[in-house]
N, CA, C and O atoms as a GROMACS GRO file, in nm:
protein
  392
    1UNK      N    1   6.408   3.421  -0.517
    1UNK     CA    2   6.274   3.366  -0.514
    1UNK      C    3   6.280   3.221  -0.469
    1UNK      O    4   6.364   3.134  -0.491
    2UNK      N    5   6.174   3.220  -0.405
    2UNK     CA    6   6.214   3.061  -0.282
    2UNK      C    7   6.104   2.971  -0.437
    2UNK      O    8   6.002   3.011  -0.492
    3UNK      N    9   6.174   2.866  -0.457
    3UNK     CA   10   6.163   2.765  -0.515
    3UNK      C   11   6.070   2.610  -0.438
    3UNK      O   12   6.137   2.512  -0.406
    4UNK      N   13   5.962   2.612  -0.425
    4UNK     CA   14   5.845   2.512  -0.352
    4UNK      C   15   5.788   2.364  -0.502
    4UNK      O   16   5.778   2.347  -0.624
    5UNK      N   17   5.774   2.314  -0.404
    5UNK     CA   18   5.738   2.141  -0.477
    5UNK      C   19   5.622   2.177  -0.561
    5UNK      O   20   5.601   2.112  -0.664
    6UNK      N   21   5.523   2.299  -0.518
    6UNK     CA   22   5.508   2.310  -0.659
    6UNK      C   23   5.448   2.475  -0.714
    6UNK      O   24   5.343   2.536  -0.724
    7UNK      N   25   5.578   2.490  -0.735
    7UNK     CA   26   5.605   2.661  -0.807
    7UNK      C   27   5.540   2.618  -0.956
    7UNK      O   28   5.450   2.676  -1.016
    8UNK      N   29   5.598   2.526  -0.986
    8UNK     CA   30   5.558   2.474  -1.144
    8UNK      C   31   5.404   2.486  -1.145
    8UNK      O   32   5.353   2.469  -1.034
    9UNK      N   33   5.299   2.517  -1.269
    9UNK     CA   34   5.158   2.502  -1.201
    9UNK      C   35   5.155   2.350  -1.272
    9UNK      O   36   5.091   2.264  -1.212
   10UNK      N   37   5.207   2.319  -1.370
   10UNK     CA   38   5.145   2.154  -1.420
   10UNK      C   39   5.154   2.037  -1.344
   10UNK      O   40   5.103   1.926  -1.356
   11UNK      N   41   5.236   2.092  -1.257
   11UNK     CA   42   5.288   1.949  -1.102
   11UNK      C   43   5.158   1.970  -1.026
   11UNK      O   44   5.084   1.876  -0.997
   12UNK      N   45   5.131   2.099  -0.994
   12UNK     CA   46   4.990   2.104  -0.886
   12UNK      C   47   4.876   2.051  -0.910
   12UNK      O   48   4.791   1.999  -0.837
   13UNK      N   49   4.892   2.085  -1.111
   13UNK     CA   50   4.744   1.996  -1.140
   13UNK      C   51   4.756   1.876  -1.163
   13UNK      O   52   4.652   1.811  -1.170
   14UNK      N   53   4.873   1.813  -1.181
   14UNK     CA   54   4.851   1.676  -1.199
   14UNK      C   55   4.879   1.631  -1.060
   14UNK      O   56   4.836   1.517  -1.044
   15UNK      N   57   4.920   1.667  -0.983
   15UNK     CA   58   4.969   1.610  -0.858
   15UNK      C   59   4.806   1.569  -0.761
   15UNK      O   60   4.776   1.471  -0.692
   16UNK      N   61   4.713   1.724  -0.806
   16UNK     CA   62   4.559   1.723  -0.754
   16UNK      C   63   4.506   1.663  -0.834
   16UNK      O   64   4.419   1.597  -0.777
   17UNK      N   65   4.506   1.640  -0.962
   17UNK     CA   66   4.449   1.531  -1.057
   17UNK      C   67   4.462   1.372  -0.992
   17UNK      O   68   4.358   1.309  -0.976
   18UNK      N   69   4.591   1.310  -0.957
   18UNK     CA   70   4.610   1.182  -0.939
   18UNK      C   71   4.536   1.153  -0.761
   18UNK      O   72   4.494   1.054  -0.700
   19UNK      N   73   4.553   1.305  -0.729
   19UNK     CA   74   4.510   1.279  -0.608
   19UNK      C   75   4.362   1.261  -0.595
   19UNK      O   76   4.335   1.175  -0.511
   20UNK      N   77   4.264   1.314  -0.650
   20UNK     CA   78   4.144   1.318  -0.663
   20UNK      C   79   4.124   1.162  -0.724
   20UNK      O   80   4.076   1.093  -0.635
   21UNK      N   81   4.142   1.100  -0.824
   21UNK     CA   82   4.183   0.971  -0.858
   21UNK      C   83   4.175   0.885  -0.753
   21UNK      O   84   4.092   0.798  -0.730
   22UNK      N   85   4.322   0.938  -0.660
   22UNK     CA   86   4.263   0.809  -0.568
   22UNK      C   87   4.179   0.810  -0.454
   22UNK      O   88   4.132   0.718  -0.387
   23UNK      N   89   4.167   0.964  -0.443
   23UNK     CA   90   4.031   0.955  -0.332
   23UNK      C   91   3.951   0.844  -0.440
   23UNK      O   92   3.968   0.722  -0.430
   24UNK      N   93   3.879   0.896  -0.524
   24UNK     CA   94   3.754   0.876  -0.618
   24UNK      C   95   3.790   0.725  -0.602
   24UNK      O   96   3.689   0.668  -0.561
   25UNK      N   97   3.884   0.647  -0.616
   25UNK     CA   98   3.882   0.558  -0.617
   25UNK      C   99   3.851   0.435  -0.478
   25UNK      O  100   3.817   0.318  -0.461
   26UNK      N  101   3.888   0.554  -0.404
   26UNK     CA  102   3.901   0.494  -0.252
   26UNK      C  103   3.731   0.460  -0.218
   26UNK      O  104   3.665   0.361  -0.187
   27UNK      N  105   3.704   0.601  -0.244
   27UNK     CA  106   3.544   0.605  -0.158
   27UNK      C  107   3.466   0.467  -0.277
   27UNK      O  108   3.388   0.389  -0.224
   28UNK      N  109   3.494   0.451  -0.431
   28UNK     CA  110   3.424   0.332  -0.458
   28UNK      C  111   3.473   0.194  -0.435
   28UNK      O  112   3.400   0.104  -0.477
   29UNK      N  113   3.568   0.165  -0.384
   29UNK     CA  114   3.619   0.041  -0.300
   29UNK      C  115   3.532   0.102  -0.130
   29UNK      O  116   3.593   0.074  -0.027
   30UNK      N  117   3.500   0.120  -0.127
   30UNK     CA  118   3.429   0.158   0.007
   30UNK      C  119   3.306   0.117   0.002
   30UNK      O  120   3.251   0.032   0.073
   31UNK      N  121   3.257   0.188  -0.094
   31UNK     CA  122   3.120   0.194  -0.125
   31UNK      C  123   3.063   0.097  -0.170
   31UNK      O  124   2.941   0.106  -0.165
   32UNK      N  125   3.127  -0.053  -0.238
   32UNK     CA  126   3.113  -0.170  -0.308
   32UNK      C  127   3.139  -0.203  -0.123
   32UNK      O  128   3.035  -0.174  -0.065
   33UNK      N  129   3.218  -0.239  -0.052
   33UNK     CA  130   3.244  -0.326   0.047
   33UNK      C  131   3.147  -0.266   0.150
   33UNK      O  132   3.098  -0.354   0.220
   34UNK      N  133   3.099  -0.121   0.185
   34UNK     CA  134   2.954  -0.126   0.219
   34UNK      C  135   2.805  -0.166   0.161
   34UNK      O  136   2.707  -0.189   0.232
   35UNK      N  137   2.808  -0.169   0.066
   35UNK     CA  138   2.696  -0.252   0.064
   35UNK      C  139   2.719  -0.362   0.002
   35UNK      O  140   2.648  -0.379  -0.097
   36UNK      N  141   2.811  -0.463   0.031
   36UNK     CA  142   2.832  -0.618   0.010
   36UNK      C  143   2.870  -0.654   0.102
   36UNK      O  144   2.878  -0.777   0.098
   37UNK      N  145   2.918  -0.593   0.240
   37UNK     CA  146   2.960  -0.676   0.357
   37UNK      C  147   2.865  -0.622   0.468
   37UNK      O  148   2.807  -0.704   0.539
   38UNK      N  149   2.842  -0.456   0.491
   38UNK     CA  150   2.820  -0.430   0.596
   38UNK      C  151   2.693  -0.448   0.578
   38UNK      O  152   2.632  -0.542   0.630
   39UNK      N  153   2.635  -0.353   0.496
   39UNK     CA  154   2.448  -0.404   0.547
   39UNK      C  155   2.378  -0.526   0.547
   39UNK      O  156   2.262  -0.530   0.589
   40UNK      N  157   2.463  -0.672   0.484
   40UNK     CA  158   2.402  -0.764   0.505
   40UNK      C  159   2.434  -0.806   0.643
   40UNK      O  160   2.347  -0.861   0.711
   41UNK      N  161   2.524  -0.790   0.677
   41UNK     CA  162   2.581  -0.794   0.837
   41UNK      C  163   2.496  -0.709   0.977
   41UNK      O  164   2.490  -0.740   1.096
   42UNK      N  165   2.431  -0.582   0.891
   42UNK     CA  166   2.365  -0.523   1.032
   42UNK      C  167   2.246  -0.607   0.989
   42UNK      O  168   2.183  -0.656   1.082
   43UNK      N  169   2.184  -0.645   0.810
   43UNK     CA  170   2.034  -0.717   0.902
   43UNK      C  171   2.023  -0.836   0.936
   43UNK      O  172   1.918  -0.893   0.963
   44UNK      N  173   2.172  -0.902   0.938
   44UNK     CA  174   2.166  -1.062   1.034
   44UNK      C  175   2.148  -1.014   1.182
   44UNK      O  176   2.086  -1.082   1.264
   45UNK      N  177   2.219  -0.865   1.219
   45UNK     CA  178   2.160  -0.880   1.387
   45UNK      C  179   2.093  -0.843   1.438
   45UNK      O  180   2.083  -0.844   1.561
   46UNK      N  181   1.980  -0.768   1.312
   46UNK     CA  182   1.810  -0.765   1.354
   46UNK      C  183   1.770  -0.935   1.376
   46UNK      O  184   1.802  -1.041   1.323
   47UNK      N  185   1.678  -0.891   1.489
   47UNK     CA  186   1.605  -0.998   1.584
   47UNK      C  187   1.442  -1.059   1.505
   47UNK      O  188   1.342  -0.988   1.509
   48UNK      N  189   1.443  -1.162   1.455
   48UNK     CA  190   1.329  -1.178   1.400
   48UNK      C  191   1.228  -1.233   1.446
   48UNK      O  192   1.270  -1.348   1.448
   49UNK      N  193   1.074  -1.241   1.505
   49UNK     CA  194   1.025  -1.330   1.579
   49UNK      C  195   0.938  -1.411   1.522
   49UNK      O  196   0.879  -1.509   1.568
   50UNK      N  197   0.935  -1.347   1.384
   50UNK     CA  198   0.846  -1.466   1.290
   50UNK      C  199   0.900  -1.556   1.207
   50UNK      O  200   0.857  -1.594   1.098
   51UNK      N  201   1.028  -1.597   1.284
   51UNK     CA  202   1.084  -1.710   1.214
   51UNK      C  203   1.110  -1.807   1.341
   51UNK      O  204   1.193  -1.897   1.329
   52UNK      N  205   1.073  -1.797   1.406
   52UNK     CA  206   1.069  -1.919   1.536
   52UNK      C  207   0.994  -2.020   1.496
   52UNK      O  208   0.877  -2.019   1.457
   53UNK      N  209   1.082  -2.126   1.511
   53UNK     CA  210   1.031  -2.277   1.494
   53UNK      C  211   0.891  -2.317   1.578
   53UNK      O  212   0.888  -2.300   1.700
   54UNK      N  213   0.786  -2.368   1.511
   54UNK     CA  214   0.639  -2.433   1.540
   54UNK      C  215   0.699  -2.570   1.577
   54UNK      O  216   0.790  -2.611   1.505
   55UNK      N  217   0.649  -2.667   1.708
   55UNK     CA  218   0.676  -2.797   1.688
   55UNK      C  219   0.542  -2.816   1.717
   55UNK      O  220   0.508  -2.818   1.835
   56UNK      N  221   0.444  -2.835   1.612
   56UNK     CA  222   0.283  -2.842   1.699
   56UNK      C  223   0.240  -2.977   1.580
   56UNK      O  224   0.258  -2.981   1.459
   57UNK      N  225   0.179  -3.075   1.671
   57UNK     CA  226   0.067  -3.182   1.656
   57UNK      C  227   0.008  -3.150   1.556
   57UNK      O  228   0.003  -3.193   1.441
   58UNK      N  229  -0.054  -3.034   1.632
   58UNK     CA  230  -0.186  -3.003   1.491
   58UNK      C  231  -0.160  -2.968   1.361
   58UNK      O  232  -0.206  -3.015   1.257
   59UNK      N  233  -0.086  -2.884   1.377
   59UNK     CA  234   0.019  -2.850   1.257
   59UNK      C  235   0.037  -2.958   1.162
   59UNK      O  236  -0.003  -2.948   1.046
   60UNK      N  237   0.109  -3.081   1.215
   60UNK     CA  238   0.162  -3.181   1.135
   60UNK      C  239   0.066  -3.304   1.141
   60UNK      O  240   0.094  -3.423   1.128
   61UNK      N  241  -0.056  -3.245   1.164
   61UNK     CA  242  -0.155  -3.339   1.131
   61UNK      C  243  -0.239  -3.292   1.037
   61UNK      O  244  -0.322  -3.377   1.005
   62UNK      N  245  -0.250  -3.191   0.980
   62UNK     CA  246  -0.329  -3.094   0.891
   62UNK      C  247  -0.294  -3.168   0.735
   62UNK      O  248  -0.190  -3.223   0.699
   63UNK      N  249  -0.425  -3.145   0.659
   63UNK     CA  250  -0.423  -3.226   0.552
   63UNK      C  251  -0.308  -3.135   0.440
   63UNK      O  252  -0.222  -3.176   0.361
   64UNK      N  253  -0.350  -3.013   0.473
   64UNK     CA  254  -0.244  -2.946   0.403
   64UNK      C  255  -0.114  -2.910   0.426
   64UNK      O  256  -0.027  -2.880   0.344
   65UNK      N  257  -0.108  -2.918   0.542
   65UNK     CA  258   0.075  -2.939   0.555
   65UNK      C  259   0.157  -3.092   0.484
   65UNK      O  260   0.263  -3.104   0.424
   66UNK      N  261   0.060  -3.183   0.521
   66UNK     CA  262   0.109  -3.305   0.475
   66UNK      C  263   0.104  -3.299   0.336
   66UNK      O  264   0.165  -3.394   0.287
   67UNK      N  265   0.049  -3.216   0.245
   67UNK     CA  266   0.058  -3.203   0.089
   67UNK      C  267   0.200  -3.122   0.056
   67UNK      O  268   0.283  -3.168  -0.022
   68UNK      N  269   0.214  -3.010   0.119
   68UNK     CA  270   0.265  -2.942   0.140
   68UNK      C  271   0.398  -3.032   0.178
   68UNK      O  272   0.453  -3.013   0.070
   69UNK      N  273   0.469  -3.096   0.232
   69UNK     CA  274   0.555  -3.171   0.308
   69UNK      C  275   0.636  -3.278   0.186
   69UNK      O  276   0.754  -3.297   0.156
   70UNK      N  277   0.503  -3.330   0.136
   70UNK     CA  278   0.452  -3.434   0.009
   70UNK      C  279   0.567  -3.338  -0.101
   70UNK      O  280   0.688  -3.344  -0.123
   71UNK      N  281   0.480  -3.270  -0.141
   71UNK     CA  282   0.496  -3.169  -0.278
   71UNK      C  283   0.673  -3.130  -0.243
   71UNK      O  284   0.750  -3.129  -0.339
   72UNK      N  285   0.711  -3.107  -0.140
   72UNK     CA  286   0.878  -3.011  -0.121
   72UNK      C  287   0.956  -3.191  -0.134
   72UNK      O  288   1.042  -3.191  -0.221
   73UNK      N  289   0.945  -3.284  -0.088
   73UNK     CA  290   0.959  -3.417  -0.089
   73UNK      C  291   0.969  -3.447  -0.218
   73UNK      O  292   1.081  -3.491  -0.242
   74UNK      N  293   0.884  -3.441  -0.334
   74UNK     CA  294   0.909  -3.456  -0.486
   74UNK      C  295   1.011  -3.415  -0.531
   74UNK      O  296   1.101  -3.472  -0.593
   75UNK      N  297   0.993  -3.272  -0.488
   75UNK     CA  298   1.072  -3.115  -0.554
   75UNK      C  299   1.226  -3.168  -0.532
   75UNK      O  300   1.311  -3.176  -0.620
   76UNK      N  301   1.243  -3.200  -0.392
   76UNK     CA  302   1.397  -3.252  -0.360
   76UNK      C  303   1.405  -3.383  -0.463
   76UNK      O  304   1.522  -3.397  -0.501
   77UNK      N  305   1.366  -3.427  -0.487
   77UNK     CA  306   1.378  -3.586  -0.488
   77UNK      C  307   1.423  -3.541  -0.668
   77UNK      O  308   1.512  -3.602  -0.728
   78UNK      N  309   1.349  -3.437  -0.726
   78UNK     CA  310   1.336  -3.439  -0.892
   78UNK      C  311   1.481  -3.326  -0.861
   78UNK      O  312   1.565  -3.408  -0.824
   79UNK      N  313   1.515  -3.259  -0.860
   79UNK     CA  314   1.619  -3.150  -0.840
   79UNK      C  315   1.744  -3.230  -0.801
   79UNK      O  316   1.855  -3.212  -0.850
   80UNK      N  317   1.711  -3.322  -0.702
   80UNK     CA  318   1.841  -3.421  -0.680
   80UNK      C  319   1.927  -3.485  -0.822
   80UNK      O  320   2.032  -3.468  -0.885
   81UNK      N  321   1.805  -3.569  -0.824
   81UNK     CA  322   1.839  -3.679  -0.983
   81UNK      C  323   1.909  -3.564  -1.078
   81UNK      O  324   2.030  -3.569  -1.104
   82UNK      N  325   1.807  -3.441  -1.136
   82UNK     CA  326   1.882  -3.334  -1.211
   82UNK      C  327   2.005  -3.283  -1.218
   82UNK      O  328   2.059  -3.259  -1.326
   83UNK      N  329   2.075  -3.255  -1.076
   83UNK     CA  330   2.162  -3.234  -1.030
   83UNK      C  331   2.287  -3.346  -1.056
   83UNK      O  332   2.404  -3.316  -1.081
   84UNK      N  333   2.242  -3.454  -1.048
   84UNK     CA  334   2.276  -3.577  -1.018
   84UNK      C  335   2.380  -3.610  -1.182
   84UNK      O  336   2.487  -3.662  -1.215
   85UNK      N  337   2.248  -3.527  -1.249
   85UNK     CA  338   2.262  -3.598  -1.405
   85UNK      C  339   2.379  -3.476  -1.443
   85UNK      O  340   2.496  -3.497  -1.476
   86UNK      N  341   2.332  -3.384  -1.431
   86UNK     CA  342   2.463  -3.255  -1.439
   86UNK      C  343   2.590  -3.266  -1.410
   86UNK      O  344   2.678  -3.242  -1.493
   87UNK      N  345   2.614  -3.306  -1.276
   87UNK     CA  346   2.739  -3.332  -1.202
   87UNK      C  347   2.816  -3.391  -1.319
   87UNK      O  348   2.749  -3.435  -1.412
   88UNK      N  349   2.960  -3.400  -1.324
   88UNK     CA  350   3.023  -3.463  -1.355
   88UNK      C  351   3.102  -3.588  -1.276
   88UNK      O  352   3.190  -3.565  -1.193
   89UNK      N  353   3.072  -3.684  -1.303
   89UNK     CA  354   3.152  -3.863  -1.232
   89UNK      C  355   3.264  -3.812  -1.221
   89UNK      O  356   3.309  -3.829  -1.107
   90UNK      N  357   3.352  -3.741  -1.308
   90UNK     CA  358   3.460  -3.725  -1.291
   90UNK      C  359   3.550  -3.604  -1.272
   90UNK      O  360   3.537  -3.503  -1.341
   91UNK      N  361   3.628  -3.615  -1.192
   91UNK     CA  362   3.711  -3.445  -1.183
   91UNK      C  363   3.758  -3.440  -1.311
   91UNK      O  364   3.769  -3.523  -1.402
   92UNK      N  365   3.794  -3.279  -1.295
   92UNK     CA  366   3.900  -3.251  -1.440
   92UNK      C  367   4.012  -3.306  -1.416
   92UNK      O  368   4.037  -3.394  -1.498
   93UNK      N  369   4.097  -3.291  -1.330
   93UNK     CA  370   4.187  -3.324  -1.287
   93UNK      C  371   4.260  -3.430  -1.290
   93UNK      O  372   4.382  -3.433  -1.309
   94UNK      N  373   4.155  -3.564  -1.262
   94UNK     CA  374   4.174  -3.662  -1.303
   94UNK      C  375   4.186  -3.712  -1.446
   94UNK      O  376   4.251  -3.810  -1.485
   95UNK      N  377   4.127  -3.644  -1.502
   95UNK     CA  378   4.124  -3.662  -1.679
   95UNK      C  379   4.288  -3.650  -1.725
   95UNK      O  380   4.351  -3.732  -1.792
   96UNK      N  381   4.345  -3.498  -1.660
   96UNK     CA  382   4.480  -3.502  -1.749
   96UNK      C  383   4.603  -3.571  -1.650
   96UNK      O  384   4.642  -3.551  -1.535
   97UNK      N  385   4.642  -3.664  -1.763
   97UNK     CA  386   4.746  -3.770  -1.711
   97UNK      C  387   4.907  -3.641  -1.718
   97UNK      O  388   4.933  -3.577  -1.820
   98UNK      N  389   4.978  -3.633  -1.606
   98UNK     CA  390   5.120  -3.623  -1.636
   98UNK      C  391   5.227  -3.688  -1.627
   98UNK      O  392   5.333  -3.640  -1.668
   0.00000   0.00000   0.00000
């Protein structure tokens, strides 16, 4: 009787056990790096036309853009300082002496 890698049946099932494993494992490393790399990648090379830059007069003469302009001007200015106050002056790094 010819003797094969797997005459035994507990080698076949664990052998198809580990194997199924690493498919299963394969297709969800796949499946995480398709949708975290690729589809944000195909809709950067959709073409958008409602994001084209306005350089218009009227535009930037309008009472409400200039509020508008005003108001994002605060927003930076208060978020800065905040930021500002958060940061740390100093690295960690610098702290430990060797």
């Amino acid at each position: 009787m010819e003797k094969g890698i797997y005459s035994d049946g507990r080698l076949f099932v664990i052998s198809r056990k580990i194997l199924a494993g690493v498919l299963g494992f394969a297709a969800f490393v796949s499946l995480v790096i398709f949708l975290n790399y690729i589809i944000p990648a195909m809709q950067e090379l959709t073409v958008h036309d409602g994001n084209r830059i306005i350089n218009s007069d009227e535009i930037k003469e309008s009472a409400d853009y200039n509020k508008q302009i005003s108001q994002l001007k605060r927003d930076i200015q208060y978020l800065s300082s905040r930021y500002n106050g958060l940061a740390t002056s100093q690295s960690y790094l610098s702290l430990i002496h060797i």
